[in-house]
KOLVO-770863 format. One line per 2 residues: their letters; for each residue x, y, z of C-alpha. Coordinates in steps of 0.2 Angstrom, whole numbers, plus 5000, padded with zeros to 4 digits. Layout:
residues N
a = X/Y/Z  ...
//
This chain:
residues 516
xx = 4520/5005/4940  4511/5003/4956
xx = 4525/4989/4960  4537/4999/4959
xx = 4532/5016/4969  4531/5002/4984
xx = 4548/4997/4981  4556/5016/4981
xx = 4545/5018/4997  4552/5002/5008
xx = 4568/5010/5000  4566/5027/5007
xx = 4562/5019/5025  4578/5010/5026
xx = 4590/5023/5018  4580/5035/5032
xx = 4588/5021/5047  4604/5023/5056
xx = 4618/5013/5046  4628/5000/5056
xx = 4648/4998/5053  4652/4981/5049
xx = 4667/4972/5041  4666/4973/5021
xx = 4665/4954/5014  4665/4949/4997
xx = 4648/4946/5000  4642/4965/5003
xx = 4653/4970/4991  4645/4960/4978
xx = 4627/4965/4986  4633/4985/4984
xx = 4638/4982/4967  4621/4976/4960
xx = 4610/4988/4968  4597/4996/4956
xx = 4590/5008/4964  4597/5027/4965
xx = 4595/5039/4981  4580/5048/4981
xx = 4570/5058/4991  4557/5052/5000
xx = 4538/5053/4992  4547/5061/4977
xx = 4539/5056/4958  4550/5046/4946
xx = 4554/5054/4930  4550/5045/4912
xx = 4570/5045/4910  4572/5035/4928
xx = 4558/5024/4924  4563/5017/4908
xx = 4580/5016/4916  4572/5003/4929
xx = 4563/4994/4916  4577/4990/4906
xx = 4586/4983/4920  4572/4973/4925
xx = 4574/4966/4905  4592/4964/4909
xx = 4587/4954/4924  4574/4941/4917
xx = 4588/4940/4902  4601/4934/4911
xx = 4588/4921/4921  4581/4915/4907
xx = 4601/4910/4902  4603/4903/4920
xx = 4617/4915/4922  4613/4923/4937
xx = 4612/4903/4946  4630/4899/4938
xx = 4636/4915/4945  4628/4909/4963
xx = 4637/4890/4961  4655/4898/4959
xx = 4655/4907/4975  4647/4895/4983
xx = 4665/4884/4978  4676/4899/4980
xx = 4671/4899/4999  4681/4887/5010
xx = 4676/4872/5019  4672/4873/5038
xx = 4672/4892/5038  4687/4907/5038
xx = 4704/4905/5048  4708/4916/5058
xx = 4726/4919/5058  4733/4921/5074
xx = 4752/4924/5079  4761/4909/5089
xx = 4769/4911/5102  4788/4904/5100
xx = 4793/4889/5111  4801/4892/5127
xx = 4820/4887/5127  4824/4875/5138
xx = 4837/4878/5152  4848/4862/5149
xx = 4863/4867/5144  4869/4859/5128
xx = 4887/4848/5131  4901/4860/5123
xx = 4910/4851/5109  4927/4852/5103
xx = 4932/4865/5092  4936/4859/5074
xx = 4955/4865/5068  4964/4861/5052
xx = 4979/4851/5050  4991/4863/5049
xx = 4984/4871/5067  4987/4851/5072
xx = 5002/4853/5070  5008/4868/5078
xx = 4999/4860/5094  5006/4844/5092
xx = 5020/4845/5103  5007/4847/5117
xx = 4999/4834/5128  4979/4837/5126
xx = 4968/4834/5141  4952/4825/5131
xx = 4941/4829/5147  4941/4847/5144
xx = 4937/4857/5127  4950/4863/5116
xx = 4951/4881/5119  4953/4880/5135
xx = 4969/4877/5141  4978/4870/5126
xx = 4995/4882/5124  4996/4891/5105
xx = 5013/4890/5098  5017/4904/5087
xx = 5028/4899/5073  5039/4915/5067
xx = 5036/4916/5048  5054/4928/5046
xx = 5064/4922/5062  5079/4932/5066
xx = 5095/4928/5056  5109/4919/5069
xx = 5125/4929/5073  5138/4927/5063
xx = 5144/4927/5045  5131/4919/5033
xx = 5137/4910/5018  5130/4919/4999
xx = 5119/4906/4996  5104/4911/4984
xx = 5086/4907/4988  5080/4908/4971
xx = 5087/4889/4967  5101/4897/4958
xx = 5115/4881/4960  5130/4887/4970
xx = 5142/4884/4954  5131/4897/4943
xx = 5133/4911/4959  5151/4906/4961
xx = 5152/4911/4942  5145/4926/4944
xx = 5155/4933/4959  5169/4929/4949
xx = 5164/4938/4932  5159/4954/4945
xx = 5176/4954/4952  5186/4953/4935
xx = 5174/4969/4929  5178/4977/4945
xx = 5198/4975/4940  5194/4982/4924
xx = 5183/4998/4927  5191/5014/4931
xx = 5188/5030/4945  5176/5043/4937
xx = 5186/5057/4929  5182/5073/4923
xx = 5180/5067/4904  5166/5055/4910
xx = 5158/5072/4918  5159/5083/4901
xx = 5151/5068/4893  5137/5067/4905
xx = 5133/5086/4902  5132/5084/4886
xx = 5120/5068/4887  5099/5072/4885
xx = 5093/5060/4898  5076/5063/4892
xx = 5080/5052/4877  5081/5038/4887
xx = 5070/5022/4884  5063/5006/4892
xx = 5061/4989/4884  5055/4970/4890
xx = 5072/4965/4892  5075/4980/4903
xx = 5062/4974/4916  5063/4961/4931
xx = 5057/4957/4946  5070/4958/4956
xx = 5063/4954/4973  5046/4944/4979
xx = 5040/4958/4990  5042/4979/4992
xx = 5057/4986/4988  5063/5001/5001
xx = 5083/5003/4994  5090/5001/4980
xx = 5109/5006/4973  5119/5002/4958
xx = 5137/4997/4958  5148/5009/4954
xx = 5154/4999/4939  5158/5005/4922
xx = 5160/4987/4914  5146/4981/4919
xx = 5128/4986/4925  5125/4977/4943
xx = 5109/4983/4952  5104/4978/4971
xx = 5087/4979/4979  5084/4975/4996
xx = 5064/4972/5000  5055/4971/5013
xx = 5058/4957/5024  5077/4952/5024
xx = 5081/4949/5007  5094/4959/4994
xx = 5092/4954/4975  5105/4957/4964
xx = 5103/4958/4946  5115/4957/4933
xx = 5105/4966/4919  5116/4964/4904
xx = 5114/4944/4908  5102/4937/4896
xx = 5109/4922/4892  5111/4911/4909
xx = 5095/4903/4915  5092/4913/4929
xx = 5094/4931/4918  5108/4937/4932
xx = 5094/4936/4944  5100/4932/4960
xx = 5092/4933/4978  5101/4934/4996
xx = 5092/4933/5013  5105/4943/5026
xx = 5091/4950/5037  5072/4946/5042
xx = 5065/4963/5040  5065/4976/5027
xx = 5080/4984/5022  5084/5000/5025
xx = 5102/5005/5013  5112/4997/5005
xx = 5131/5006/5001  5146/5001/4994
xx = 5163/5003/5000  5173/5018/4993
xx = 5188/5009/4996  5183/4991/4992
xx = 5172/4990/4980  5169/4970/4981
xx = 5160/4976/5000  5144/4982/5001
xx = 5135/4982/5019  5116/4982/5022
xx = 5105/4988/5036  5089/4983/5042
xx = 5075/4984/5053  5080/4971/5063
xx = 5095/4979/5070  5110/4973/5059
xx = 5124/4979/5048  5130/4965/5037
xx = 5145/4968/5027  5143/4957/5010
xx = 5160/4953/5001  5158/4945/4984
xx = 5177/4940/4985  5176/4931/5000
xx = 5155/4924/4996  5149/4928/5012
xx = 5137/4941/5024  5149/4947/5039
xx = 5139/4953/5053  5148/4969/5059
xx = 5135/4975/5074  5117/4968/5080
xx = 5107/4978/5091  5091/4970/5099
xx = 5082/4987/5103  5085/4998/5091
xx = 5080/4997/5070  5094/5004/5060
xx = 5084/5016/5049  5098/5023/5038
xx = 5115/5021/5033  5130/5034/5022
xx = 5147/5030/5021  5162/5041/5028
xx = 5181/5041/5029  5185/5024/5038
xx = 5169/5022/5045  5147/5022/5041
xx = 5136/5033/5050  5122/5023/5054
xx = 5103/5031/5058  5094/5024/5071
xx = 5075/5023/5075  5078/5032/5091
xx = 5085/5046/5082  5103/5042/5086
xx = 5118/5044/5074  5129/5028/5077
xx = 5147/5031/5068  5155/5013/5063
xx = 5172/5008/5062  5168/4994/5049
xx = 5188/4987/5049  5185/4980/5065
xx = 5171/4971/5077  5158/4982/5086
xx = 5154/4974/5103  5148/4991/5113
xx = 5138/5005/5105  5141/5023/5107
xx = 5131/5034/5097  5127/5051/5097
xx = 5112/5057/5105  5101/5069/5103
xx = 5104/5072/5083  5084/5069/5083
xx = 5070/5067/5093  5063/5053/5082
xx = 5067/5043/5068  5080/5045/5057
xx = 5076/5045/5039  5092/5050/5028
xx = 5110/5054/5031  5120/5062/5019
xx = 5139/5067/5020  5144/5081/5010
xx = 5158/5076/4997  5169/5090/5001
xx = 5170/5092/5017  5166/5075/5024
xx = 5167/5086/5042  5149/5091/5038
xx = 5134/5078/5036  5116/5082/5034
xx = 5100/5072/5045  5081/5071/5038
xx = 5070/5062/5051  5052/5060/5054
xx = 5052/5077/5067  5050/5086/5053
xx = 5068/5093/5052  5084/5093/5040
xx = 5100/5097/5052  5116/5101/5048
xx = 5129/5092/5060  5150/5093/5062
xx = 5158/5078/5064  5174/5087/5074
xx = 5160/5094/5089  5150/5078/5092
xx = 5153/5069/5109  5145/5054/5113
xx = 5132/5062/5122  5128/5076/5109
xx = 5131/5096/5109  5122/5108/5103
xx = 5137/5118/5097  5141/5102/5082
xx = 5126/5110/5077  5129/5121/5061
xx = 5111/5125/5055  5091/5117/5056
xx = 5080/5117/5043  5063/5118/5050
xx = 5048/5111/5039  5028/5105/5043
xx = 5029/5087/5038  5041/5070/5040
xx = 5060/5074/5029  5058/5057/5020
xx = 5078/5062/5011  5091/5076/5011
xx = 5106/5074/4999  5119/5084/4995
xx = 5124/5085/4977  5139/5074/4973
xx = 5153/5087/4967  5153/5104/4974
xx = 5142/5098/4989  5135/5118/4989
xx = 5117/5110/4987  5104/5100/4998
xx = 5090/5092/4990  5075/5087/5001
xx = 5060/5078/4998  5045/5081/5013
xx = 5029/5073/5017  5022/5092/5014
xx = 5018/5087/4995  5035/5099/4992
xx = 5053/5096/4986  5066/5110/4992
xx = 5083/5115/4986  5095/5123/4998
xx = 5111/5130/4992  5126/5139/5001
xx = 5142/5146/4993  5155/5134/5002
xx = 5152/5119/5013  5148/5122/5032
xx = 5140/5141/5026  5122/5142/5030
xx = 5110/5136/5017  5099/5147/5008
xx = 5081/5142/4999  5083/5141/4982
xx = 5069/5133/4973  5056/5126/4978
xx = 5040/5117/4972  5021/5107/4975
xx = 5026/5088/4972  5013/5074/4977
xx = 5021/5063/4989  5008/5056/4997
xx = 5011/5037/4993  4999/5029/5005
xx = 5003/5015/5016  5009/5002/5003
xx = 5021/5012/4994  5039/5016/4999
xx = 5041/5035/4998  5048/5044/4989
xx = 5065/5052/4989  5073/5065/4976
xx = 5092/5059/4972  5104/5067/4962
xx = 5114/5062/4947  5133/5058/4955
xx = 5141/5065/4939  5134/5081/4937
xx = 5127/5096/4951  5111/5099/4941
xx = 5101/5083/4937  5090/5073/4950
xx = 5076/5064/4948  5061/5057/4959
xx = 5047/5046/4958  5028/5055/4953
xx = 5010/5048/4957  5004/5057/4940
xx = 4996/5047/4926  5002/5040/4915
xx = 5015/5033/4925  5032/5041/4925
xx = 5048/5045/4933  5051/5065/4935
xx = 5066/5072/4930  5073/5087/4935
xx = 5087/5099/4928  5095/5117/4936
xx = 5106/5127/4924  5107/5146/4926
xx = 5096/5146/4941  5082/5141/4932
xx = 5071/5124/4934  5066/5112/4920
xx = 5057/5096/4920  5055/5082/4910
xx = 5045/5065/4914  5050/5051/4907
xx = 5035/5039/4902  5033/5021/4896
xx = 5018/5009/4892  5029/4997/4900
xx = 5029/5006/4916  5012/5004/4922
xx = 5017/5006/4939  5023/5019/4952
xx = 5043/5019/4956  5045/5026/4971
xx = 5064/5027/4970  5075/5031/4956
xx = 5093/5030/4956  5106/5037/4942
xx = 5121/5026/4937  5138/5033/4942
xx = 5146/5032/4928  5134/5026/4912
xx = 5119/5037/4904  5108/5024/4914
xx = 5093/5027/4927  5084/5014/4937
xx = 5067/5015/4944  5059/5002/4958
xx = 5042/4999/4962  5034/4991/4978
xx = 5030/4974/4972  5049/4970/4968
xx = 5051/4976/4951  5066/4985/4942
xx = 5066/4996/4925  5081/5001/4918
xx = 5080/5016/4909  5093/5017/4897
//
C-alpha cells in the first residue's frame, strides 16, 4: 500500500509539469495506451474500488510475465522497425534539360501520301515538311465538255443498258397523254390504301439523294434520282428478273444534282442540273449526256420546264431562261428575281406567262414572263409573299394552277389560292410542320399529285416513320400518314406518279420506296 501511494505521488509531480509537443511515434502511442494510472488530484486517498482496480492489473501484469508474453510482444517491434533508422522522403528535383537540340527526323507518310508526292524531286538534306509541294488529288473532278456517252458505273455491261433504252423507248410509243378519264379515276382512288413491300425497295444511288422525278410513263414505272455528287440512277422498278433489278447508275455531273425534268415535248429527253454549273440534256434514243450550257461561277440550284425553253435557278438568285433546241454560248439571265439563292421555280400550267420563285431570302414571288428584260423590272413583278424563314418549294397545282403550295423553313406549309391565274393569291390554309431536317438530310418539299388539285404529300420527321399525306375537298384539310415497318427511315421528298396510283418516297442514303 505504502508502494503505491509513492507511485500516485511521483505521478502527481509530472502530470503538475509543463507538457512538451512532440511528434506521435508508434512508440508513445503504445506507451499511452498501456498507462495504468488514472488523473487524480494531488494528496488525494484512493478508494477501495480504485485499489482493487490497480491490484488486478498488477495480477494481469505478473500473468502475462510469467507467460513471456510481454518479452514476445517486445521482439516483434524490435523486427517491425527498419534497419539503419527511418527515410525521410524528400522530393527530387527533376534533371535539367539539356540545351542541345535533338536532330529533326523525317516525318513518316503512308504509301498512298508516297504517291501523291512522287512526282516530285525530294531534297534528302532537308526534312519532309518543309518544302516538299502537296499535290491534291480531286476525288469528283469536273466532268469534260461535251457530250458524254450513257455508260453505267454500276458494271451494268453496255449490251444490258442498250436493252433497256430500247424497252423504255417502245413503252414510250405505247403509252398515251393523260385524259380526263385517268383524272376521274384518280379521284375516286384512296391513296391511303397504298402499301410497301421488299421488292418495292432499292438503293438507288450510293450517296444522298436531293431530286427525284418519275417518268411520265403509263406502261411502265421508270424512276430517276440524282444524288449528291454527280451521279443519276435510274431504276426500272417492274424489272426483277435481269441481274442488275433495272438498277442503273449515270455519272453526268460531279456535284449534287439539283432537278431533274423531262421534256414536255420529247419524252425520250430529260435534262439535269447541278451544282457544278451544267445543264445536261440525257436522250435515251440517241445514249448520250448533251451538255447544253456550263457556267464556271454560278451553281444552278433549280430547274422547270416552259414552252420552248427551261427556266433555270441560279445560286446568285438569277433566273436564266434556256432555249434547249440550240447551243447556249452567252448567258443572259434575269436579274434581280432574288437576292440569294434560288430554291424552286414553278410555272403555272395555264398560263405558262406567270411563274412562281421560292429562294433562301425568305420569299415566294410571282413573276411575268412578258415584262422581264435582261436586267429585271419591278413591274414583271405581279405579287411577294413575304415569310420569316428560307422557301425550300413553291408549286402550283397541276390543272387549274389557282393554288400555290409552299413548304418553309419556319416549321409551316401554306396554301395560297387566287380565283384565276396572275390574280393575287390569298392564304388559305395553313399549318405547324417540322421541317427541320438538320444538316444531313435533303429538305423537305411539299408536291402535288399532277392528276388531281387536292392531293399533295410531303415528307415528316414523326415516329414511326412515315410519309404525310394531304387532301383539300370543300375547303377543308385532311391528313393521312402512310406508315411501313419497311420504312425505317426519313424520305425527304415524295413524288406522285403522273398517271398510276403510285407515290415514291427518297431518303438521304440513296434509297427508293414505291408506295403502291
Amino acid at each position: 500500500h505504502s508502494r503505491l501511494q509513492a507511485l500516485l505521488q511521483d505521478y502527481a509531480v509530472k502530470s503538475a509539469m509543463p507538457k512538451v509537443s512532440s511528434r506521435k511515434t508508434r512508440a508513445s502511442k503504445t506507451s499511452s495506451s498501456t498507462k495504468t494510472v488514472d488523473l487524480v488530484e494531488e494528496n488525494q486517498p484512493l478508494s477501495e474500488y480504485e485499489l482493487k482496480r490497480l491490484k488486478r492489473i498488477e495480477e494481469n501484469k505478473a500473468v502475462l510475465k510469467s507467460l513471456n508474453i510481454i518479452q514476445a510482444k517486445e521482439e516483434l517491434h524490435d523486427l517491425q522497425r527498419p534497419m539503419g533508422g527511418s527515410k525521410s522522403s524528400t522530393r527530387k528535383l527533376k534533371p535539367k534539360s539539356s540545351n542541345i537540340a535533338t536532330p529533326l527526323l523525317p516525318s513518316r507518310r503512308s504509301q498512298r501520301l508516297q504517291e501523291r508526292i512522287s512526282n516530285y524531286s525530294i531534297d534528302q538534306s532537308t526534312p519532309y515538311h518543309l518544302n516538299v509541294p502537296v499535290q491534291y488529288i480531286e476525288e469528283h473532278p469536273q466532268k469534260p465538255k461535251g457530250p458524254l456517252d450513257t455508260i453505267c458505273v454500276n458494271n451494268v455491261e453496255p449490251a444490258v443498258e442498250a436493252v433497256f433504252r430500247t424497252r423504255f423507248l417502245s413503252a414510250l410509243k405505247d403509252s398515251s397523254c393523260i385524259g380526263n378519264e385517268g383524272q376521274e379515276i384518280i379521284k375516286d382512288a384512296n391513296l391511303s390504301m397504298l402499301e410497301l413491300a421488299d421488292s418495292q425497295i432499292a438503293k438507288v444511288t450510293k450517296d444522298r439523294i436531293f431530286s427525284l422525278t418519275i417518268a411520265p410513263l403509263s406502261e411502265k414505272l421508270l424512276v430517276l434520282a440524282g444524288d449528291k455528287w454527280g451521279k443519276i440512277g435510274v431504276w426500272d422498278v417492274e424489272d426483277t428478273s435481269s441481274k442488275h433489278l433495272g438498277l442503273y447508275l449515270y455519272e453526268p455531273h460531279s456535284r449534287p444534282v439539283s432537278a431533274i425534268v423531262f421534256d414536255q415535248d420529247q419524252r425520250s429527253r430529260f435534262y439535269s442540273t447541278s451544282y457544278d454549273g451544267s445543264l445536261r440534256a440525257c436522250d435515251l434514243e440517241v445514249g448520250a449526256f448533251d451538255l447544253v450550257i456550263q457556267h464556271t461561277d454560278e451553281c444552278l440550284t433549280a430547274c422547270e420546264v416552259q414552252v420552248g425553253r427551261l427556266l433555270v435557278g441560279m445560286g446568285n438568285g438569277w433566273v436564266m431562261p434556256v432555249d434547249y433546241r440550240q447551243s447556249c454560248t452567252k448567258f443572259q439571265g434575269w436579274k434581280g428575281i432574288s437576292t440569294r439563292a434560288i430554291k424552286c421555280i414553278s410555272v403555272n400550267p395555264a398560263n405558262d406567262n406567270y411563274f412562281a420563285v421560292s429562294s433562301s431570302d425568305a420569299s415566294v414571288t410571282i413573276w411575268d414572263v412578258r415584262n422581264l428584260r435582261t436586267t429585271g423590272s419591278h413591274r414583271a413583278q405581279v405579287q411577294r409573299i413575304p415569310l420569316s424563314r428560307t422557301v425550300t418549294s413553291a408549286y402550283y397545282n397541276h390543272i387549274s394552277g389557282t393554288k400555290l403550295l409552299t413548304t418553309s423553313m419556319d416549321d409551316h406549309i401554306r396554301v395560297y389560292s387566287s380565283d384565276t391565274p396572275g390574280d393575287q393569291l390569298e392564304l388559305d390554309h395553313h399549318w405547324y410542320h417540322n421541317n427541320h431536317v438538320g444538316r444531313w438530310l435533303t429538305n423537305f418539299r411539299a408536291t402535288w399529285d399532277p392528276k388531281c388539285d387536292f392531293r399533295f404529300a410531303c415528307g415528316s420527321m414523326s415516329y414511326p416513320r412515315q410519309i404525310d399525306l394531304y387532301t383539300i375537298y370543300n375547303n377543308r384539310l385532311s391528313r393521312c400518314d402512310l406508315v411501313d415497318t419497311l420504312q425505317s427511315s426519313i424520305c425527304s421528298l415524295a413524288k406522285f406518279h403522273p398517271r398510276r396510283d403510285v407515290l415514291v418516297g427518297a431518303n438521304s442514303s440513296g434509297k427508293v420506296f414505291v408506295w403502291k
